[in-house]
C-alpha positions as CSV (number, residue, x, y, z in Angstrom):
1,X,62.0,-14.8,6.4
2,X,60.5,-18.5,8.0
3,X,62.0,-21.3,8.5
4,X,63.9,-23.0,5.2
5,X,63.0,-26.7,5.3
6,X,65.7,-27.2,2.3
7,X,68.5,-26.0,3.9
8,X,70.2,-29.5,5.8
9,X,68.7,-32.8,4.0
10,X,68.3,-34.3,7.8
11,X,65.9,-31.6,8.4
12,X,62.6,-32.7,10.0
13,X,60.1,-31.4,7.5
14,X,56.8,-28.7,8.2
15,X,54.6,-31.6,7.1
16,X,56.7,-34.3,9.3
17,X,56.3,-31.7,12.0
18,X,52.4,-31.0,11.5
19,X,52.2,-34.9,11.5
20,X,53.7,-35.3,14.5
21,X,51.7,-32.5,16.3
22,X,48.2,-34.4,14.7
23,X,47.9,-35.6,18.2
24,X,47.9,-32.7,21.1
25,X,51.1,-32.7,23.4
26,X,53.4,-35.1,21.2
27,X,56.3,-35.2,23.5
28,X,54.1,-35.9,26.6
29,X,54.9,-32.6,28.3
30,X,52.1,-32.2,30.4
31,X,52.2,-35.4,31.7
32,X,56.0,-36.1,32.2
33,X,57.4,-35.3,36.0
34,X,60.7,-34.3,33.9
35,X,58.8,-31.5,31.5
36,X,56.9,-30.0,34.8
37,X,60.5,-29.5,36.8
38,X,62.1,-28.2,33.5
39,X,59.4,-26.1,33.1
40,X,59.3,-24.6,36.5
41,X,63.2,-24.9,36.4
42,X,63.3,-22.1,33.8
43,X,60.2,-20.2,34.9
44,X,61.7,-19.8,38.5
45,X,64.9,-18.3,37.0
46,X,62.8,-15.6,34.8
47,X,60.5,-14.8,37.3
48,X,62.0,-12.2,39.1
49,X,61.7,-10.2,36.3
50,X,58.6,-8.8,33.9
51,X,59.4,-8.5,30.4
52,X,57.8,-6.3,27.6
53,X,58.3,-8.7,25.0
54,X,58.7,-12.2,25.0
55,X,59.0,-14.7,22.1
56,X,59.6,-18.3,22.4
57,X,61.4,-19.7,19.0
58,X,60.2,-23.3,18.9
59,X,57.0,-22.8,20.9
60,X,54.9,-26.0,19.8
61,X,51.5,-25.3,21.4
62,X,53.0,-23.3,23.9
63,X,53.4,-25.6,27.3
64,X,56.2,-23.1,28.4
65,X,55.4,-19.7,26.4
66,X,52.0,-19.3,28.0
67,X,53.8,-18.6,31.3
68,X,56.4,-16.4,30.5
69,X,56.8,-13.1,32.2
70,X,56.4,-10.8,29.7
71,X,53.4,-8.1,29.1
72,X,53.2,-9.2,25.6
73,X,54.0,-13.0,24.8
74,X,55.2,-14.1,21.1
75,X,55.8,-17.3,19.5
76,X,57.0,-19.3,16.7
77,X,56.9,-22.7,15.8
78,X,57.3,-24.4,11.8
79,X,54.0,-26.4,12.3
80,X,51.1,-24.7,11.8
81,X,48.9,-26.9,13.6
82,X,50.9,-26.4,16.3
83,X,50.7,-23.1,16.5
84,X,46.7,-23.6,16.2
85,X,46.9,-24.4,19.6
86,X,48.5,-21.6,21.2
87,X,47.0,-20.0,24.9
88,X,44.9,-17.5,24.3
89,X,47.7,-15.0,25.7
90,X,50.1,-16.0,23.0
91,X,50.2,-14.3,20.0
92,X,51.5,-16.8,17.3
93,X,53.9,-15.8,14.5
94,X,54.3,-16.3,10.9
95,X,57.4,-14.4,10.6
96,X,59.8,-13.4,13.4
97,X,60.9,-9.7,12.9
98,X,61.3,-6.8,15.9
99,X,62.7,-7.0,19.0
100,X,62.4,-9.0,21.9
101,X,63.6,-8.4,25.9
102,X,63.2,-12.0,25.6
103,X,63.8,-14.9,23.5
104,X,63.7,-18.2,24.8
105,X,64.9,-21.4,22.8
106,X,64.2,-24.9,24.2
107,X,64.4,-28.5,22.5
108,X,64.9,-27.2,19.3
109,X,69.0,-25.7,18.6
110,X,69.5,-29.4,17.1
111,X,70.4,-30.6,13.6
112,X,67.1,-31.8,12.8
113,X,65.9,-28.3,13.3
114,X,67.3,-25.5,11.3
115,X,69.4,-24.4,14.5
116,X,71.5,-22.0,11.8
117,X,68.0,-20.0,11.1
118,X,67.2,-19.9,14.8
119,X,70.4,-18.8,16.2
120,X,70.2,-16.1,13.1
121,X,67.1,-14.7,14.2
122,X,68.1,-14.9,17.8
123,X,70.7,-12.4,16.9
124,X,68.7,-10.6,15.3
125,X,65.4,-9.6,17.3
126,X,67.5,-9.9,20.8
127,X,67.2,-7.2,22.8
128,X,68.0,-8.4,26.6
129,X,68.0,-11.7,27.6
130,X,68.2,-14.9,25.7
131,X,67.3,-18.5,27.5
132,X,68.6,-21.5,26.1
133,X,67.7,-25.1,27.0
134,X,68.7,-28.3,25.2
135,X,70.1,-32.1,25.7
136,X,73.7,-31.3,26.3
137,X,74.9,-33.3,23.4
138,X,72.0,-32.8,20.5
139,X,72.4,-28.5,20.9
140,X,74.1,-26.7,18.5
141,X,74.6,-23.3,19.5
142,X,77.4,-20.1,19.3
143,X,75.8,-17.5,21.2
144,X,77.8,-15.4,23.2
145,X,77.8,-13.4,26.2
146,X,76.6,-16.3,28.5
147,X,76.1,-15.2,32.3
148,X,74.5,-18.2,33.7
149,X,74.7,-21.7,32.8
150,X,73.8,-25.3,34.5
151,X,73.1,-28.3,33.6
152,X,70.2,-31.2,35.2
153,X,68.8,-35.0,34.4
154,X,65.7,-34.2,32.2
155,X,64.3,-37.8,30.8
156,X,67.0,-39.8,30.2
157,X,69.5,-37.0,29.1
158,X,71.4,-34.2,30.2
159,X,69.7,-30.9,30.1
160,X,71.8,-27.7,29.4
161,X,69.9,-24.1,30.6
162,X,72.2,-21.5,29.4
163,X,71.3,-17.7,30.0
164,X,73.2,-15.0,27.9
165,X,72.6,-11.1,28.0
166,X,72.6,-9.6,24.6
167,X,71.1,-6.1,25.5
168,X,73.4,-3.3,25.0
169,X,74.1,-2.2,28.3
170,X,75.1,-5.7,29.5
171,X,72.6,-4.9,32.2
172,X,71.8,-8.2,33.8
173,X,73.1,-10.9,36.5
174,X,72.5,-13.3,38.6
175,X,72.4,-13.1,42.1
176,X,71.4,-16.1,44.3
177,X,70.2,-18.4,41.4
178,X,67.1,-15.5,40.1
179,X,68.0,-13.2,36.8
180,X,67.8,-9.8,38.2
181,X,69.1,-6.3,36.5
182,X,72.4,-4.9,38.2
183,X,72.9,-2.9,41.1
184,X,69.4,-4.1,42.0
185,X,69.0,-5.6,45.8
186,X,66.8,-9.0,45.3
């Protein structure tokens, strides 16, 4: 199942969203001070840990996915043309099915995105750890068994980085500000 572009009228489109990413880096991430301390913001919290599986939902051409600590790295993104410009060491998705020790979701649980499809399919394919983060008041999101969460100025908005542990041995924490299993000396 992909992404259903009919399902909330306010919905930006896959052909608004290929339009937009007609020019490479759209939002200006790789040249906005903001995007690189975000960026290395959530990076430095994952990177105590190697994943097996990684998958970013929302990827666009992949400024953050590329880097994730995982052996294999997914992701996912509506536009296609997008998703043309994936690393190399990003394997892009059509459909999002399996399991993931980690799922990443940032800049995209809002109302203009089909949040309810993400969230779904977070749910779904979680296996471990899930990494949220969004403007504070745009996100939309009921995931559950949250055991890290802070917020930071990011443009002109308030950033929300949320970390939950949906794998099911409730196996994670967070000990001095890095993600690390438990019972585990950092």
């Amino acid at each position: 199942m992909c992404f259903d572009e009919k399902k909330v009228n306010c919905m930006q489109s896959k052909d608004k969203l290929d339009d937009i990413y007609s020019k490479v880096d759209p939002w200006g991430y790789k040249t906005n001070v903001d995007d690189k301390k975000r960026k290395d913001f959530i990076l430095d919290i994952l990177n105590n840990e190697v994943f097996s599986k990684a998958l970013d939902i929302g990827c666009g051409e992949g400024w953050i996915t590329k880097d994730l600590p995982a052996e294999k790295i997914f992701g996912y993104d509506v536009s296609s043309v997008a998703m043309s410009r994936l690393p190399r060491n990003v394997t892009p998705l059509e459909n999002i099915s399996g399991k993931f020790d980690l799922i990443i979701a940032t800049g995209v649980l809002y109302k203009q995105y089909d949040y309810r499809w993400m969230l779904g399919k977070i749910k779904e394919c979680a296996s471990g750890i899930v990494l949220t983060c969004n403007i504070k008041s745009w996100e939309r999101n009921s995931l559950r068994r949250k055991i890290y969460e802070t917020e930071f100025p990011y443009r002109r908005y308030i950033e929300r980085l949320a970390v939950y542990d949906l794998s099911a041995s409730r196996c994670w924490e967070f000990k001095e500000s890095k993600l690390q299993l438990k019972g585990r000396d950092s």
